[in-house]
Each structure stands twice: as structure tokens, then as C-alpha cells.
N, C-alpha and C positions, 0 to 999 in steps of 0.2 A: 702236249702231253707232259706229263710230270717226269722228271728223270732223276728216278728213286735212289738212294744213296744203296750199295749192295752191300748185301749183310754179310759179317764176318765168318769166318770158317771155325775162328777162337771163340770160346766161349765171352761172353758178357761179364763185367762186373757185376757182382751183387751187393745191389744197392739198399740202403735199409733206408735214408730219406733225406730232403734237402737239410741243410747241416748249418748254413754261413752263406752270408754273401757281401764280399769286399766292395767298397766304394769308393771313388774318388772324387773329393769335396774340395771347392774353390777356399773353403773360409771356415778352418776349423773352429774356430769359437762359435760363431754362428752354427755351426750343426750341432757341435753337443748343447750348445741351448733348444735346440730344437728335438735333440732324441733322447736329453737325458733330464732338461728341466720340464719342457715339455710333455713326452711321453714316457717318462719315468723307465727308462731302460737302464740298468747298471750296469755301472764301470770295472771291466774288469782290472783293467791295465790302461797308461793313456803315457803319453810321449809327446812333444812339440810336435810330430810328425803324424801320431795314428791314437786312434781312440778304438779300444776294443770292449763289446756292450754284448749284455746276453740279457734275456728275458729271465722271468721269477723263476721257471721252471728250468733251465738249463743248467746241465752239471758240464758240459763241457767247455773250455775257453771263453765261445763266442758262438753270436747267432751274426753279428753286425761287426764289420771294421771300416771306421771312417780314416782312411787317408791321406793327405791332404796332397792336391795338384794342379797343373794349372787346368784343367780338363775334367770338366764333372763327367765321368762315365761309372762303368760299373768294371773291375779287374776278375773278380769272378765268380760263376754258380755255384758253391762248392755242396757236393754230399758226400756223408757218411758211407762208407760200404761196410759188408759184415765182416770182414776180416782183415792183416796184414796180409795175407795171399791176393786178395782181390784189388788190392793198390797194381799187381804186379800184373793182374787181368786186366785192367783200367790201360795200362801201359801198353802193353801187348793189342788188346783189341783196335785201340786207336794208331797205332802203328800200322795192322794189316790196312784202316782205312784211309791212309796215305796222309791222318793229318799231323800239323805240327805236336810235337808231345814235349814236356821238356817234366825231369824229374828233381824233387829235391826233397834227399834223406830230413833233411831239418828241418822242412816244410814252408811253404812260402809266406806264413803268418806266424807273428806268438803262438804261442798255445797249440798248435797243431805239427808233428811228426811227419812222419815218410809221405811223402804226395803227390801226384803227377797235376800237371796241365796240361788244356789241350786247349787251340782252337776248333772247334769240333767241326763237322762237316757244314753247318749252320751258320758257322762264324763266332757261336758264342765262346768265351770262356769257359769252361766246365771245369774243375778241379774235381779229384777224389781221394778221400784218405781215410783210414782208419785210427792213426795215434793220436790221443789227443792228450792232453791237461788237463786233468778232474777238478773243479773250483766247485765250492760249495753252492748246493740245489736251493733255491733260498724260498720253499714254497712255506717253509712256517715261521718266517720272518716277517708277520704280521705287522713289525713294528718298520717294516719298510714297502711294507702293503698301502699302492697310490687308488687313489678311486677311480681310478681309468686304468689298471697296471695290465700291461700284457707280460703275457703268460707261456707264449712260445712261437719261437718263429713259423709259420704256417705254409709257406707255397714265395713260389718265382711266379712271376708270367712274364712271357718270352714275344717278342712281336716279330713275324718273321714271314718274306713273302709269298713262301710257298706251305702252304699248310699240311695238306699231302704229306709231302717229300718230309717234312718235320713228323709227322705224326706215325711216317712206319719207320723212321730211324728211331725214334724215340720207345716204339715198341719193340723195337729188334734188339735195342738196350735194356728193355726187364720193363717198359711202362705199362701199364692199362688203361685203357679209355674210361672213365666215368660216364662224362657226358660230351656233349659235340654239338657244334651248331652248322645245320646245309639250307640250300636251297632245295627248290624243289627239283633242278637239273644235276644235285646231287654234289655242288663245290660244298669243299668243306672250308667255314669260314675262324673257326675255333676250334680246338680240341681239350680237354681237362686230363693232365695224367698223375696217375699215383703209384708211390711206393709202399708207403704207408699205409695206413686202414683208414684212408682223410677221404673226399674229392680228390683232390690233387696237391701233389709236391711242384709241378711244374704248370702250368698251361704253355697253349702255343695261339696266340691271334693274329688274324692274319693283317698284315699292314707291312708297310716301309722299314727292311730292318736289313740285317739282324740289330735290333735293339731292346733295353730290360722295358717293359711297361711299369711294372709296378715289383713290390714286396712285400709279402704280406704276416704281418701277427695278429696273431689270435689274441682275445680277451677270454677271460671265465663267463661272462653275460651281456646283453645288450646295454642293458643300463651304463657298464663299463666306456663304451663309447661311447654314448649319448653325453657324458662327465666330459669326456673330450673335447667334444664339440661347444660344450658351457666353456672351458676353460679356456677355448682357443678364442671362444667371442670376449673372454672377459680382460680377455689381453692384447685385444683390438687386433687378432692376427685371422679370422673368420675367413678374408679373400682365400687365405690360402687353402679352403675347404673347396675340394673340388665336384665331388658329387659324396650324394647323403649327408646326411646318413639314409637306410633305406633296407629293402630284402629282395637279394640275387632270387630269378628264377633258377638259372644256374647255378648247381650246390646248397640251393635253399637258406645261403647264410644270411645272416644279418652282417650288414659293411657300412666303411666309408671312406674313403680317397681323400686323403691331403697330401702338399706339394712340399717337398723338404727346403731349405731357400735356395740350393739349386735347380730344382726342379723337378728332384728325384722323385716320384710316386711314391706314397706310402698308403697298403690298405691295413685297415683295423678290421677284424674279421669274426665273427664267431656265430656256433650254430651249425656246423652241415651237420655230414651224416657218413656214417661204419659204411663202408666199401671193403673190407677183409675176405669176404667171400668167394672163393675161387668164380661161382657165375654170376657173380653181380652184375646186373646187366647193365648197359651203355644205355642213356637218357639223353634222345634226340631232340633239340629243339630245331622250330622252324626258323630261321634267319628275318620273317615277318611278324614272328610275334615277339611284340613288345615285350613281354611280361618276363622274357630270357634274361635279359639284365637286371631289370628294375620288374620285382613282384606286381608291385603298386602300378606299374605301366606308367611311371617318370619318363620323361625323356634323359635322352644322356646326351650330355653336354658334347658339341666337336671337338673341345682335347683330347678329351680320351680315347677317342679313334684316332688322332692325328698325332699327339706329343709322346713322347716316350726318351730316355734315355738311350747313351750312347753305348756300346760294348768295345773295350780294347782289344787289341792281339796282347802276343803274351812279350812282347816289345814294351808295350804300355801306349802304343799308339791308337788312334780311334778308327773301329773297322769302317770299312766304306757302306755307304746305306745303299741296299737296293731295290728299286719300288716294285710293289706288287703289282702284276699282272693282271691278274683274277680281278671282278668286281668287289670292292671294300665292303665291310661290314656298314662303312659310315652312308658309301655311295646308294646301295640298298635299302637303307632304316629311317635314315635321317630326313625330310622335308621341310619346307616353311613352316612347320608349326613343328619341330621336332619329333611327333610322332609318326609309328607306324603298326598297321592293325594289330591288333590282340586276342583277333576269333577268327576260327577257321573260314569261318562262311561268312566275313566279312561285316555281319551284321550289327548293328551298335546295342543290341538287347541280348547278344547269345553270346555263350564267353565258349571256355574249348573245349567242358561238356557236355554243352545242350541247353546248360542251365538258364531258365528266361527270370530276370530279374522283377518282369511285372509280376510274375508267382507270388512276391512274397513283398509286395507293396499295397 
């Protein structure tokens, strides 16, 4: 049985939405060729030591800080909260639940003020802060407008091996469910959550962690990615395309996965859909239908169930991985032919509702 993290007596921070997330990169030059020649991210600030990068639409500091060490991992989650009060909820809360907290007025990056971190009950890094450095929003700087340009940081995903246990901490902290992926014995093997009026600011899938899977930005349109994917072949770097381009059943976006050259995940995202609505309701998929990941019923590749990044403690050390329990998403889905059905009733003519394809042949 799951042994649920118990929810505080203190109120919760209020969270407004994923904000930054710090990196640790083997080989600084090599990465800003990779995020800022490559996917046109600007520079806000950069150092022999750290590279700080924000998307078109950001007025704050940074959406990205590449750090340089000997250890690719990820240093931390960082969001936004609504206030300088709620830096001091952030603190408080994660104190009542016994984890490490450590606070710094100055903030632990350029551009960001008062801030805590935590290893959270998960293991992840989580940072929260409110003050930041206002840098100019550059959405009508046309004349730095890339034809692949992303446009804001979008979502974390988190790989961690109890899914559960991650997914009522994470609501007991202010998250919503979107959508979710079970069996039919009812494991939950993903979860999507938000702050924002997105899909999600976070997900949680289940696998060997706590580790980052991936990070994601958004583009303004598909076409935005598909330039990407031209620009990566025409530069003879394509292996590093790991799946897609394509369209999630989950979240309905249009995506694609490429690998940063240490291995970090990066998705390109664009397309979901408004979840603002206090009863927006949670969208179940089955763990057997294909069409959850991939619209198109692609197979996904075994990296992406198996690779993911490391997560530090707040030492800068690499947390210990622990393996999941539960049956994998991969162990479930995956066969000698990489697929798995995509209709309720099994049938290779009915899809999920009812629809018979010889109708209209």
C-alpha cells in the first residue's frame, strides 16, 4: 500500500506556475550552441560559469539557467508564488513536513530575490519565490523573431516511483489533476497537474526516480517545430531527435523530444487546451491505449520510458535513484513490435467510439 506523505496543518503556498528550471551542464559551450544557436532562447546574462536564457514572451530574469559541472543533473523546479508572504508559506509548510528547507534573501540565481528550497518529500528540488528582475518582454521584437522561436516555458515532468504518493502531495500543495493515465486494477501510472489555466505546470510518470524527464516550451504553432526539426537535419544533428514530431493524446498538443548533448530532454510543445474552470474535469486514459502518447498510435521509443535526468539535494549532490515497484508504463505498453491496442474491444476495425472504418471506404 502507498504510504501517503500527511498533509500539513499550515496552509500551502500559492502557487501561480512553473517559473525556471536550473541545470547542470558538463560543457558550457556545447549547451548554449544547443539552446541558444539552435533553439533561439535569449540571453539574458551569461558568466564563464552560468548561462541565464528566457523565452520571447518572459519578462522575468529567466525560464533556463545552464550551470556548468561535473554532473549533468537538474539543481531545481523553481515556481512563481502569488506573493512575498507565500515565499514565507513555502518555508513554513515544508518545515511542518520534516524536509530539508534552506532560505536565501538574495536568491539562489541572478535575477531572482527572497527564496526557499527544499528537497521535497519526493526528492525533487522544488524552489519558490516571488522577487524577481523585470528584463524586457521581447514579444514585438520581430526583428529577433526565429522561425522555430519558443515563446514560453510550458511544464516539468518529474519521474518518480510511486505515482500515488506524488500525486496527493502534489494536490495537497494547490495542484489539479487534468488528466491521468490506470489500468484497469486502477495503478495510476501518470498523472498531469496544473497551476496555471494549461494541462500542466508539472506532470508525475511513473518510473525509477526521483528524476527530471523532460522540459518543456511552448511554440506559437506546429509549423514552429516542424522548422526545427528541418534545422536540426540540416545540421546533421537529427539522431538527437528522439520522438516526433507528433500529437499527444494526452493534452491534445502537438510535441517533440530532442536530447540536449547531455542528455537532458527537451520537449517543444504547442496546442493543449484552458483548464481554468474550477470543474474541469480529469481525462482518463487507459494505460493500453496507444493513442495516450502518440494521437497517431506511433510507438514510443524505450528511452523514454527508461532515460531521464538526475535531481540534486540541495548540497549539489546526485539524489539516490529508486526503482519503481508497480508495473512500468514501458513493461505494460511496449512489445516486439512496439505497439499496444488502441480500441476498447480490441478489434483492428473499431477504434474508441464504435467508429467502423469500412463505413466510409
Amino acid at each position: 500500500m502507498t504510504d501517503f506523505i500527511p498533509t500539513p496543518t499550515v496552509p500551502a503556498p500559492d502557487i501561480v506556475r512553473c517559473a525556471y528550471m536550473e541545470i547542470v551542464v558538463t560543457d558550457l559551450a556545447a549547451s548554449r550552441a544547443f539552446y541558444v544557436d539552435l533553439l533561439g532562447l535569449h540571453v539574458t546574462e551569461e558568466d564563464e560559469n552560468a548561462i541565464y536564457l528566457r523565452s520571447l514572451e518572459e519578462f522575468i530574469h529567466h525560464n533556463l539557467v545552464l550551470r556548468k559541472g561535473p554532473v549533468a543533473a537538474v539543481a531545481a523546479f523553481a515556481y512563481r508564488v502569488k506573493s512575498p508572504a507565500e515565499v514565507d508559506a513555502a518555508e513554513a509548510y515544508y518545515r511542518e513536513l520534516g524536509c530539508r528547507v534552506e532560505r536565501r534573501k538574495e536568491g539562489f540565481t541572478k535575477g531572482i530575490g527572497d527564496a526557499v528550497r527544499v528537497e521535497d518529500p519526493l526528492g525533487f528540488p522544488y524552489e519558490f519565490f516571488y522577487e524577481v528582475e523585470h528584463v524586457e518582454r521581447l514579444t514585438q521584437r520581430y526583428d529577433l523573431y526565429s522561425a522555430g522561436e519558443l515563446v514560453r516555458l510550458d511544464h516539468f515532468n518529474q519521474v518518480t516511483p510511486d505515482v500515488p504518493r506524488g500525486r496527493k502531495y502534489l494536490e495537497d500543495l494547490g495542484f489539479r489533476v487534468s488528466e491521468d493515465i490506470k489500468d484497469s486494477d486502477g495503478v495510476t501510472y501518470a498523472a498531469w497537474m496544473h497551476r496555471k489555466q494549461t494541462v500542466h505546470d508539472t506532470a508525475l510518470t511513473g518510473g525509477n526516480g526521483p528524476r527530471m524527464h523532460h522540459v518543456a516550451f511552448a511554440t506559437h504553432e506546429k509549423h514552429n517545430i516542424i522548422q526545427i526539426c528541418d534545422k536540426m537535419g540540416a545540421l546533421r544533428i537529427s539522431d538527437r531527435i528522439e520522438r516526433g514530431p507528433g500529437r499527444h493524446g494526452v493534452s491534445n498538443a502537438f510535441y517533440l523530444y530532442i536530447l540536449d548533448p547531455d542528455g537532458h530532454r527537451i520537449e517543444i510543445y504547442t496546442q493543449d487546451y484552458y483548464t481554468g474552470d474550477p470543474d474541469n474535469p480529469t481525462i482518463t486514459w487507459d494505460v493500453h491505449d496507444n493513442q495516450r502518447r502518440d494521437w497517431w498510435g506511433n510507438p514510443v521509443v524505450p528511452s523514454w520510458y527508461t532515460e531521464a535526468s538526475l535531481v540534486l539535494d540541495l548540497d549539489g549532490n546526485p539524489q539516490p535513484v529508486i526503482e519503481r515497484t508497480d508495473a512500468s508504463e514501458m513493461a505494460v505498453t511496449v512489445g516486439a513490435d512496439g505497439f499496444s491496442y488502441t480500441r476498447k474491444d480490441g478489434s483492428p476495425e473499431g477504434d474508441r467510439t464504435g467508429f467502423k472504418l469500412g463505413a466510409q471506404l
